[in-house]
N, C-alpha and C positions, 0 to 999 in steps of 0.2 A: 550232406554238406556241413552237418555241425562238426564244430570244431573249426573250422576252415577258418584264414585269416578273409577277410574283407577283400582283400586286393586280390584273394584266389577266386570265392563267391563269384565275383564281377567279372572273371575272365571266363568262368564256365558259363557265363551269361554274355557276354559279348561272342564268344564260338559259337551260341547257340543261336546268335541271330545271322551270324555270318554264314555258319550252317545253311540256315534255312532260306537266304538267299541264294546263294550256291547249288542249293536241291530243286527250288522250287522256284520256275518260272513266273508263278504268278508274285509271289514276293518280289522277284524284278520288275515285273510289269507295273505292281504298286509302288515300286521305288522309285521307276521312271516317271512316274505319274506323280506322286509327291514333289518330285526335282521341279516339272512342270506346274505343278501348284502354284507352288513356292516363288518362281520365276512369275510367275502373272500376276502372285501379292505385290511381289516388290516395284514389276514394271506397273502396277498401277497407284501403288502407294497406299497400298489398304491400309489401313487404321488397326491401332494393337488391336483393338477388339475382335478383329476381323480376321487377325493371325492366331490369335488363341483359339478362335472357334473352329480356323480348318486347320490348326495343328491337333485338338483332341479329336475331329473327325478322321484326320490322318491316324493318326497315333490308334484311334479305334479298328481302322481295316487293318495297319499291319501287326496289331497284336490279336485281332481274330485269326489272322492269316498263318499269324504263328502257331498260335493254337489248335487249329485244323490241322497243319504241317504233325503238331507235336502225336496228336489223337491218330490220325491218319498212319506213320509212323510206328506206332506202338502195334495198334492194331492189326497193320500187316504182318507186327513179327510175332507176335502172341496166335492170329490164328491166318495164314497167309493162306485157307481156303475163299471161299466163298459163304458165308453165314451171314444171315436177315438180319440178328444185330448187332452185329457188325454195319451192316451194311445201311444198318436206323444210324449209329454211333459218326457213321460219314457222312450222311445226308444231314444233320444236327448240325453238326460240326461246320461242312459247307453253307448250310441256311446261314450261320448267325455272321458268315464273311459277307455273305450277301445282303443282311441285312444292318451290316456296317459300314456297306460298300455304298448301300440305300439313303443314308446319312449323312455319307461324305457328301453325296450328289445333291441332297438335299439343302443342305450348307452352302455348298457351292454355287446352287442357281439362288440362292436367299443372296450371296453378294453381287453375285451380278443384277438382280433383279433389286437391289437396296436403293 
């Protein structure tokens, strides 16, 4: 991407998140879930503080989610058998959606519970 202008960077980045909603069910399932966040901040009037902390807990799952997408991806086309690490490199990859997903929730029952 060197050399690129600015406005091109950004579009290979915006296809790649559009991408990965398009491919990946679960990046919609967190999207619809984000929508649903979002809608409870506002019908209950959380407090900015309260929308910064589950916007970077949001923003944390669906750029894991990206990331696994991206890993996942590669790795089928590099070796689209069956191999152990490989198979480490997707279990990694899904751990750390999960343990972003762990976070969001956490954040979550901290507002409700505030």
């Amino acid at each position: 991407m060197k050399g690129q202008t600015l406005f091109r960077r950004f579009g290979y980045a915006f296809n790649g998140i559009i991408t990965a909603f398009r491919r990946e069910r679960s990046m919609r399932v967190h999207g619809i879930a984000t929508l649903g966040v979002f809608a409870f901040l506002a019908a209950t009037g959380a407090p900015l503080l309260w929308w910064v902390l589950v916007t970077l807990a949001v923003g944390l799952v669906l750029v894991a989610e990206m990331a696994n997408t991206a890993i996942e991806t590669l790795a089928d086309l590099l070796h689209p058998g069956q191999h152990p690490e490989i198979g480490i490199a997707k279990d990694v990859a899904a751990g750390a959606v999960l343990i972003a997903t762990l976070v969001a929730i956490v954040v979550g029952l901290a507002y409700l519970l505030r």
